[in-house]
C-alpha positions as CSV (number, residue, x, y, z in Angstrom):
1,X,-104.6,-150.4,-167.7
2,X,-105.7,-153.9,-166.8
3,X,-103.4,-155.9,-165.1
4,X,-103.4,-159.3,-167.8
5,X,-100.8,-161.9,-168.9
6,X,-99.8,-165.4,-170.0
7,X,-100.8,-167.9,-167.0
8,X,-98.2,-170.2,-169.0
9,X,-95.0,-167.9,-167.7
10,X,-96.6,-166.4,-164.5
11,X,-93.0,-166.2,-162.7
12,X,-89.8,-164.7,-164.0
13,X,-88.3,-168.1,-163.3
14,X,-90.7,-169.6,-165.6
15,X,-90.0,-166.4,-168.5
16,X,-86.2,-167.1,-167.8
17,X,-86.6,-171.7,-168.6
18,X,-88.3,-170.3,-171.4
19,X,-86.1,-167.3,-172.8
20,X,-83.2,-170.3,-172.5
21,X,-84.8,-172.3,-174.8
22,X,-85.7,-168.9,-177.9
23,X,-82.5,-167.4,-177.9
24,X,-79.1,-168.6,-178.6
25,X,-76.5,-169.6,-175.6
26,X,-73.8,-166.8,-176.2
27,X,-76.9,-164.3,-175.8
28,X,-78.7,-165.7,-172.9
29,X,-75.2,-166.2,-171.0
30,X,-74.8,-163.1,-171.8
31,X,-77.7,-161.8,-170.1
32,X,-77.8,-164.4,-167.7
33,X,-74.3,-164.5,-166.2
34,X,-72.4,-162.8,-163.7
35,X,-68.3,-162.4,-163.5
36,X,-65.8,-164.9,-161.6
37,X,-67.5,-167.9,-160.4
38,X,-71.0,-166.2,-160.1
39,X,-70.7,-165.6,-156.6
40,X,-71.5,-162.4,-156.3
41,X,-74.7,-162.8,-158.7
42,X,-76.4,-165.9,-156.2
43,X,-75.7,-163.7,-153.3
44,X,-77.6,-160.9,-154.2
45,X,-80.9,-162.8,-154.4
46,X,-80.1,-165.6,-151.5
47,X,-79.5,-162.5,-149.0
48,X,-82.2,-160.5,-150.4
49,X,-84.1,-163.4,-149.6
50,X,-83.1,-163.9,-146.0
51,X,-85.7,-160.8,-145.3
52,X,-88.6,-161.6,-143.7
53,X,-91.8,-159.5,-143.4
54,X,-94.8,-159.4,-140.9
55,X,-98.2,-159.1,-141.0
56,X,-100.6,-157.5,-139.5
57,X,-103.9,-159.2,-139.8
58,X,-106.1,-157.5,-137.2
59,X,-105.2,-154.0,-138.0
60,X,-107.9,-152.0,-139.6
61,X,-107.1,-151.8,-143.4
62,X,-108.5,-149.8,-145.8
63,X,-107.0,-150.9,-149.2
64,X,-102.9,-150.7,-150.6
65,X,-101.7,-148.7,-153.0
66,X,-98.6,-149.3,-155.2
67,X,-98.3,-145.9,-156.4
68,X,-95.0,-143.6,-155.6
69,X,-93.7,-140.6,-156.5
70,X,-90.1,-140.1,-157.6
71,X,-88.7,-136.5,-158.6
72,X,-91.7,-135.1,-158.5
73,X,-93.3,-137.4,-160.7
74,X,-96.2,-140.2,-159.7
75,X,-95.5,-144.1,-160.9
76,X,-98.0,-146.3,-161.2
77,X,-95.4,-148.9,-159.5
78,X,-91.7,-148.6,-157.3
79,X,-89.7,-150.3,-159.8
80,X,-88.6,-149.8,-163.2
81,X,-86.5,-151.4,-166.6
82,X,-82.6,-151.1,-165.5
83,X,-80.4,-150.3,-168.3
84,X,-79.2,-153.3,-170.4
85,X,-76.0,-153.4,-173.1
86,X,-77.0,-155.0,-176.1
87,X,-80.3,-155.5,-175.4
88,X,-80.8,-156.3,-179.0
89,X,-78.4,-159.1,-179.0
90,X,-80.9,-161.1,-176.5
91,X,-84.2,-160.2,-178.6
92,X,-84.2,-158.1,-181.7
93,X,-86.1,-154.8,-180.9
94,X,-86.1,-155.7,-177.4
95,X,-85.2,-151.6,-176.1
96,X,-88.5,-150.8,-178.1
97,X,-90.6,-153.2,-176.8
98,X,-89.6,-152.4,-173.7
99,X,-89.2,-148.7,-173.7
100,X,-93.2,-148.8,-175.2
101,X,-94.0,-151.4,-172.6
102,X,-93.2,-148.8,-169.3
103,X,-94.4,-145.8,-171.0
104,X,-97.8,-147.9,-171.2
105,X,-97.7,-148.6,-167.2
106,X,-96.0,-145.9,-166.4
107,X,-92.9,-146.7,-164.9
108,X,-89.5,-146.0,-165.9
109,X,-87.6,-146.9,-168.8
110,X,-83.0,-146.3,-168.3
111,X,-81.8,-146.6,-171.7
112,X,-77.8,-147.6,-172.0
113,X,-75.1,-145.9,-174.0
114,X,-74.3,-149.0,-175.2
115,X,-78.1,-150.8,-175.9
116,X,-79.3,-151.1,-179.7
117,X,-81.7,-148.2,-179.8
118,X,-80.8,-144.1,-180.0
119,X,-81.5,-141.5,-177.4
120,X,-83.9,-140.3,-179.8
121,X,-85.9,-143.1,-180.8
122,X,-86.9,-144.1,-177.2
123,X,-87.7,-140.4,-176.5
124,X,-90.2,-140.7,-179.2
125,X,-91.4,-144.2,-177.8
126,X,-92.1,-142.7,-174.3
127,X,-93.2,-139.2,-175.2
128,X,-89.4,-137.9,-172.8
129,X,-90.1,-139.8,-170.1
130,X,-87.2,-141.9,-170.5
131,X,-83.8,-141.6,-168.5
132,X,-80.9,-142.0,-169.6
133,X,-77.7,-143.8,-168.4
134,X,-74.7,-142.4,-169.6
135,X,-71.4,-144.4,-169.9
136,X,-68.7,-141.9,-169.3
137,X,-66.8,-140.6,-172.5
138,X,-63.4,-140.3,-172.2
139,X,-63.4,-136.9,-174.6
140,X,-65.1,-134.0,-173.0
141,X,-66.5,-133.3,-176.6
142,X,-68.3,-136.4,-176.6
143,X,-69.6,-136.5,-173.5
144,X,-70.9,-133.3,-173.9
145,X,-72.8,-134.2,-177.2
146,X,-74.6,-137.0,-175.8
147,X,-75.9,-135.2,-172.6
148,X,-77.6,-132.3,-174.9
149,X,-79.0,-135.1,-177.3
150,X,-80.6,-136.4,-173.9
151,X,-81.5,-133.0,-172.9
152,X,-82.8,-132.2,-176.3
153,X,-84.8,-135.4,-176.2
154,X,-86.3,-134.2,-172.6
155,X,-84.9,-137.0,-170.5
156,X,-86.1,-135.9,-167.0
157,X,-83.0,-138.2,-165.1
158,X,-79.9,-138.8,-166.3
159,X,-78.2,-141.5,-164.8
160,X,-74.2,-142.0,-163.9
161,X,-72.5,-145.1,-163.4
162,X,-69.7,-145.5,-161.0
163,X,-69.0,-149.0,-161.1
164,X,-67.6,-150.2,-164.2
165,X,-64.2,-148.2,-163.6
166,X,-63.0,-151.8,-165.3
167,X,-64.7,-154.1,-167.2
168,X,-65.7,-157.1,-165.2
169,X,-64.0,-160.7,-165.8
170,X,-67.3,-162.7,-167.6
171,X,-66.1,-166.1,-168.3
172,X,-69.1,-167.3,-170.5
173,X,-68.7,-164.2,-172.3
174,X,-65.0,-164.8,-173.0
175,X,-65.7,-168.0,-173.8
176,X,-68.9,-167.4,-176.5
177,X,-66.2,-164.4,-178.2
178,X,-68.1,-161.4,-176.6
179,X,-65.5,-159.6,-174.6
180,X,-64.0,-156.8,-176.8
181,X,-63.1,-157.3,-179.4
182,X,-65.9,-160.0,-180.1
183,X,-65.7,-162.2,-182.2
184,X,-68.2,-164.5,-183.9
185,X,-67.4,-168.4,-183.5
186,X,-68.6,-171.7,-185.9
187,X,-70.2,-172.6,-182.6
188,X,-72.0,-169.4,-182.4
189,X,-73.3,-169.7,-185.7
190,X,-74.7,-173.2,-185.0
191,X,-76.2,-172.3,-182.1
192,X,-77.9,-169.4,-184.5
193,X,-78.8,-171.7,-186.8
194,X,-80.9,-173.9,-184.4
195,X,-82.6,-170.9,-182.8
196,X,-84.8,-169.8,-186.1
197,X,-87.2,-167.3,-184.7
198,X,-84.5,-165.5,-183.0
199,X,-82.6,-165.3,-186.6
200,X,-85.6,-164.2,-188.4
201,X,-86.3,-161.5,-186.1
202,X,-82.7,-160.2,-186.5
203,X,-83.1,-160.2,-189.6
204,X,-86.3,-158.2,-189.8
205,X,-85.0,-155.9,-187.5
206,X,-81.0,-156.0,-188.7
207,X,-78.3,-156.8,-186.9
208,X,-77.7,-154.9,-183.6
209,X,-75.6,-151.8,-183.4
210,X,-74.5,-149.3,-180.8
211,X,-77.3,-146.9,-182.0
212,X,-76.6,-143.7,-179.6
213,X,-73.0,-144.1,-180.9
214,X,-73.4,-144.1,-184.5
215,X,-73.4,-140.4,-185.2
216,X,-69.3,-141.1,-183.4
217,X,-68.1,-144.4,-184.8
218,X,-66.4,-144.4,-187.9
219,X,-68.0,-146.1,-190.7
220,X,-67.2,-149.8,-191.3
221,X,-65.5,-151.1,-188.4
222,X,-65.1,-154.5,-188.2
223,X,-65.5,-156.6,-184.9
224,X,-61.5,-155.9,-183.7
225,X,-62.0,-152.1,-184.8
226,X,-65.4,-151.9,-182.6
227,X,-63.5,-153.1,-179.5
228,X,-60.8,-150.4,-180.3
229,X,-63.1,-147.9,-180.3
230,X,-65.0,-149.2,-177.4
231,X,-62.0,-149.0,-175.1
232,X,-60.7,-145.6,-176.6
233,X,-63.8,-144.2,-175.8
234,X,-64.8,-144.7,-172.6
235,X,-63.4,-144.0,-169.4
236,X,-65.6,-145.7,-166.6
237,X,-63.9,-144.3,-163.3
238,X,-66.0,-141.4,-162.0
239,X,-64.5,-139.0,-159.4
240,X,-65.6,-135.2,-158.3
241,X,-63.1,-133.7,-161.5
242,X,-65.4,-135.8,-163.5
243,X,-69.0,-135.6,-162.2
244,X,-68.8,-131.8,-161.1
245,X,-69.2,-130.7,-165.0
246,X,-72.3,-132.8,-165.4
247,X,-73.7,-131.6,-162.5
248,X,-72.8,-128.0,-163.6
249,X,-74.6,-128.8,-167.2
250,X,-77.2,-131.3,-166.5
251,X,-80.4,-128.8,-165.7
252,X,-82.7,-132.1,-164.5
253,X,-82.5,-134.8,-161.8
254,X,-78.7,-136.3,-161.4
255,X,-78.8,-140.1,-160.1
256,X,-75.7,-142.0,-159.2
257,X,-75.7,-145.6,-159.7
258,X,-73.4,-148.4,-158.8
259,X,-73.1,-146.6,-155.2
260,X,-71.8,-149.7,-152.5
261,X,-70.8,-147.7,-149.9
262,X,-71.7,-145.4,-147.4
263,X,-68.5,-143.0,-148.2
264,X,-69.7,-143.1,-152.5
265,X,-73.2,-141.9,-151.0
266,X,-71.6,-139.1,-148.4
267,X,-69.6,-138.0,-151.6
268,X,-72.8,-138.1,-154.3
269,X,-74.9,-135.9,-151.4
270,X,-71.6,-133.3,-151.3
271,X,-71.5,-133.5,-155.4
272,X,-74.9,-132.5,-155.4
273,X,-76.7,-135.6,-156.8
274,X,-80.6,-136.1,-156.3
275,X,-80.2,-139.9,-156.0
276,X,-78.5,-142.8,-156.1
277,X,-79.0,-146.5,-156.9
278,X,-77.4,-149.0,-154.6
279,X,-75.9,-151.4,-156.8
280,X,-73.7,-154.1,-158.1
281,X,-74.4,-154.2,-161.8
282,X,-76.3,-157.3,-161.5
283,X,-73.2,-159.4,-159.4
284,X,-71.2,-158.8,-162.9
285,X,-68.5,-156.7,-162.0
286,X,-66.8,-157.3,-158.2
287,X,-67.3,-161.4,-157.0
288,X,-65.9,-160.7,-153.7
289,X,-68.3,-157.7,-153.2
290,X,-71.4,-157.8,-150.8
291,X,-74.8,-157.9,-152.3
292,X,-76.9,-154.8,-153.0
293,X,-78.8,-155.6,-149.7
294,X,-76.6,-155.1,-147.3
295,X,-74.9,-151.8,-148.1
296,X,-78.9,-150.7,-148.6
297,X,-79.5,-151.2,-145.1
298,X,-77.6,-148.5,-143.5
299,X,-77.5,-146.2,-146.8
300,X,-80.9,-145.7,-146.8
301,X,-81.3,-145.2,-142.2
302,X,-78.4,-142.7,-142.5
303,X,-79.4,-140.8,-145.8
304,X,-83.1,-141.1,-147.0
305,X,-84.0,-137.9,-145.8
306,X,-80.5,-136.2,-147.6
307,X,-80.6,-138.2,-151.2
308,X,-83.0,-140.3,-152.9
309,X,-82.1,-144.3,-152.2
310,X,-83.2,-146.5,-154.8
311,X,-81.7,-150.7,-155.8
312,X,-81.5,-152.4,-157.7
313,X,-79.3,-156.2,-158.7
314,X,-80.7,-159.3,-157.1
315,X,-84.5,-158.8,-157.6
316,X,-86.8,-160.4,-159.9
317,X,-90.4,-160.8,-158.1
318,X,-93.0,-158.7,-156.1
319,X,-91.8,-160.2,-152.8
320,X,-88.3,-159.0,-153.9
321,X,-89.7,-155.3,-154.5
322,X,-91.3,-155.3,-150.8
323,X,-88.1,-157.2,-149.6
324,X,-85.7,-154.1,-150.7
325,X,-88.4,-151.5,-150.0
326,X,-88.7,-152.3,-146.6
327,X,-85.5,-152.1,-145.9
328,X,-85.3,-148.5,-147.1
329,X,-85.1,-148.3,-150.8
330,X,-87.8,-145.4,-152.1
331,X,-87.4,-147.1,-155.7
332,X,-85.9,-150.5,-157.5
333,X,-85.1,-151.1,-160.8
334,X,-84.7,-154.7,-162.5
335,X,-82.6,-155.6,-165.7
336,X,-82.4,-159.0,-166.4
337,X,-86.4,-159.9,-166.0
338,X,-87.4,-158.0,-168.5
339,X,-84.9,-159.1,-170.7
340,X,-85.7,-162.9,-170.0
341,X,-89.8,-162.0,-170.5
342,X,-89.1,-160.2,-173.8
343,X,-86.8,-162.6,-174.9
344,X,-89.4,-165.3,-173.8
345,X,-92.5,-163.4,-175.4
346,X,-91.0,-161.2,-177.6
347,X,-93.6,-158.0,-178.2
348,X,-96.0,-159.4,-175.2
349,X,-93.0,-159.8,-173.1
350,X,-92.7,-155.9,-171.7
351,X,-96.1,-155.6,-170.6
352,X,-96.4,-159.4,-169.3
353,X,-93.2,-158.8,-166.7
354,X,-94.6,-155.4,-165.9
355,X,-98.2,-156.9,-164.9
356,X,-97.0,-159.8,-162.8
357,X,-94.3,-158.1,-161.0
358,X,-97.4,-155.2,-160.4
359,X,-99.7,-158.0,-159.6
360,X,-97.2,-159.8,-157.1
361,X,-96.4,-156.7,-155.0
362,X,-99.9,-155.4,-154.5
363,X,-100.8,-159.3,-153.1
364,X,-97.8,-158.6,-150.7
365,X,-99.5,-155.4,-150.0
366,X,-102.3,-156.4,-149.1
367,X,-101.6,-159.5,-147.1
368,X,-99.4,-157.6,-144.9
369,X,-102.5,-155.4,-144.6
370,X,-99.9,-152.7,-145.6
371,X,-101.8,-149.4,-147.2
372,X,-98.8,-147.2,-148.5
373,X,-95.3,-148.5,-149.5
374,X,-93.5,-146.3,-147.1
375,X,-95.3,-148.5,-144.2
376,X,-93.4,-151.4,-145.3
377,X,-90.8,-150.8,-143.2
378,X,-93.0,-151.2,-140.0
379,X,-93.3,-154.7,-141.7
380,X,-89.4,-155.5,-141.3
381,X,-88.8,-158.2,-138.9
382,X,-85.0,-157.5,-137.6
383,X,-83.3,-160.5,-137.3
């Protein structure tokens, strides 16, 4: 499809000054934030950053390509839509539009447990070529429900996440009454009130729910009740007791996420995963932790050829993709830019962050005079 998109926005910086100004402050700090004091969330794009690339202008060059193929299964592009709670809270319909918006440019859409549209719904959206990200239940019963609704729905990756074992200290959030149980302040209705497109749209759409849930939530909860339940029903710390059922029962591609380490990698290989996704849920989980980067590194020299290495946390342009990719990830995965370019664009917003992030890496491409994506390591300047 052609590559074509508002010259006004034609940075996620500039989709991120302007998602600030549509949507109300509890939900853009919401999406924008990390935990602590944020230190974690600046280190994962100043360090990515520190990577320099080099060209190669005399080398005879034929044309670069920014297709890959992952599981088995060509993408028009090596990065896809992360998955993001609430997603409805930042933009109403947001998981549609952007669900719609990768199956269109075919790249991957991870839907959340705990985002505002059903397993179902996005299935339908991106004829099953959706993943899914599931939050681990803390009832057998439950968790297996929701793996054969993904199965059912012909989700070809389901996705694990190993590092939310606690739920991460978010001041702003704390602050704006979104920790569990939320809460909805006189100062969040103002700021509401003076944010009118974002209030008509929820209202079009209706207020955001936990949609994958519903069939298990008890009807009528109130705000204190919803954290309750929350809490009772999920139990984010993975281990092999854990993950050794899912492998057993999930028939399609297994993909660890969250992984910081070189001993969670060893252990996902021994489990029997196909992949994993070097993370740090976006710098909002561990401050003191390194960024996604640096782990990557030596993950992906010691295990690429055992385990599919993938990243994402910290990246939000084309350089950013080549950056990560040339330092060994196969794949990367963004949350927060397509949130700020849907909630900057609303139903334009999917397709505009998809084309400039395509059109950004393939000028990287080709000014490295790089042809494939795996050459970009031969680009890496070691310093």
């Amino acid at each position: 499809m052609a590559l074509e998109f508002n010259t006004q926005y034609p940075s996620v910086d500039d989709l991120r000054n302007k998602a600030k100004k549509r949507i109300p402050k509890f939900a853009f700090d919401y999406l924008d934030g990390g935990c602590n004091e944020d230190v974690n969330l600046h280190r994962n794009t100043s360090e990515l950053r520190e990577i320099q690339l080099r060209p190669n202008y005399l080398k005879k060059y034929e044309g670069s390509s920014i297709k890959t193929t992952l599981f088995g299964v060509e993408y028009d592009a090596p990065f896809g839509i992360a998955p993001v709670g609430l997603q409805g809270l930042m933009w109403p319909n947001a998981t549609e539009i952007l669900a719609k918006a990768a199956y269109e440019h075919n790249v991957p859409f991870i839907l959340s447990t705990v985002t505002t549209a059903s397993i179902e719904r996005v299935s339908e959206l991106t004829a099953g070529k959706a993943w899914f990200q599931l939050y681990h239940p803390a009832e057998d019963r439950l968790r297996d429900d929701i793996i054969k609704r993904a199965a059912v729905a012909e989700c070809p990756v389901l996705v694990i996440l190993c590092d939310v074992p606690t739920f991460g200290y978010r001041p702003r959030d704390i602050r704006n009454g979104l920790a569990m149980p939320p809460k909805m302040s006189l100062a969040n209705i103002l700021q509401v009130m003076g944010k009118p497109r974002w209030a008509l749209e929820t209202l079009k759409y209706g207020q955001p729910n936990f949609e994958t849930l519903k069939p298990y939530m008890p009807k009528g909860l109130d705000l204190k009740q919803l954290g309750k339940f929350m809490d009772e029903t999920f139990s984010g710390r993975l281990n092999e007791e854990k993950i050794k059922p899912i492998r057993d029962m999930w028939k399609g591609k297994l993909v660890l996420k969250g992984v910081a380490s070189e001993a969670d990698t060893e252990e996902a290989i021994r489990l029997g995963l196909d992949g994993i996704i070097v993370s740090n849920h976006g710098g909002r989980q561990l401050d003191a932790g390194e960024s996604t980067i640096k782990p990557l590194k030596s993950i992906a020299e010691k295990y690429s050829d055992k385990i599919e290495v993938m990243m994402d946390s910290g990246i939000s342009s084309g350089p950013d993709i080549a950056r990560a990719m040339a330092c060994g990830a196969k794949f990367t995965f963004m949350g927060r830019s397509f949130m700020y370019g849907t909630a900057a664009l609303g139903k334009k917003g999917g397709d505009h962050t998809i084309s400039i992030l395509k059109t950004q890496l393939q000028q990287i491409m080709e000014q490295l005079n790089c042809e494939k994506l795996e050459d970009l390591r031969n680009h890496l300047i070691n310093n």
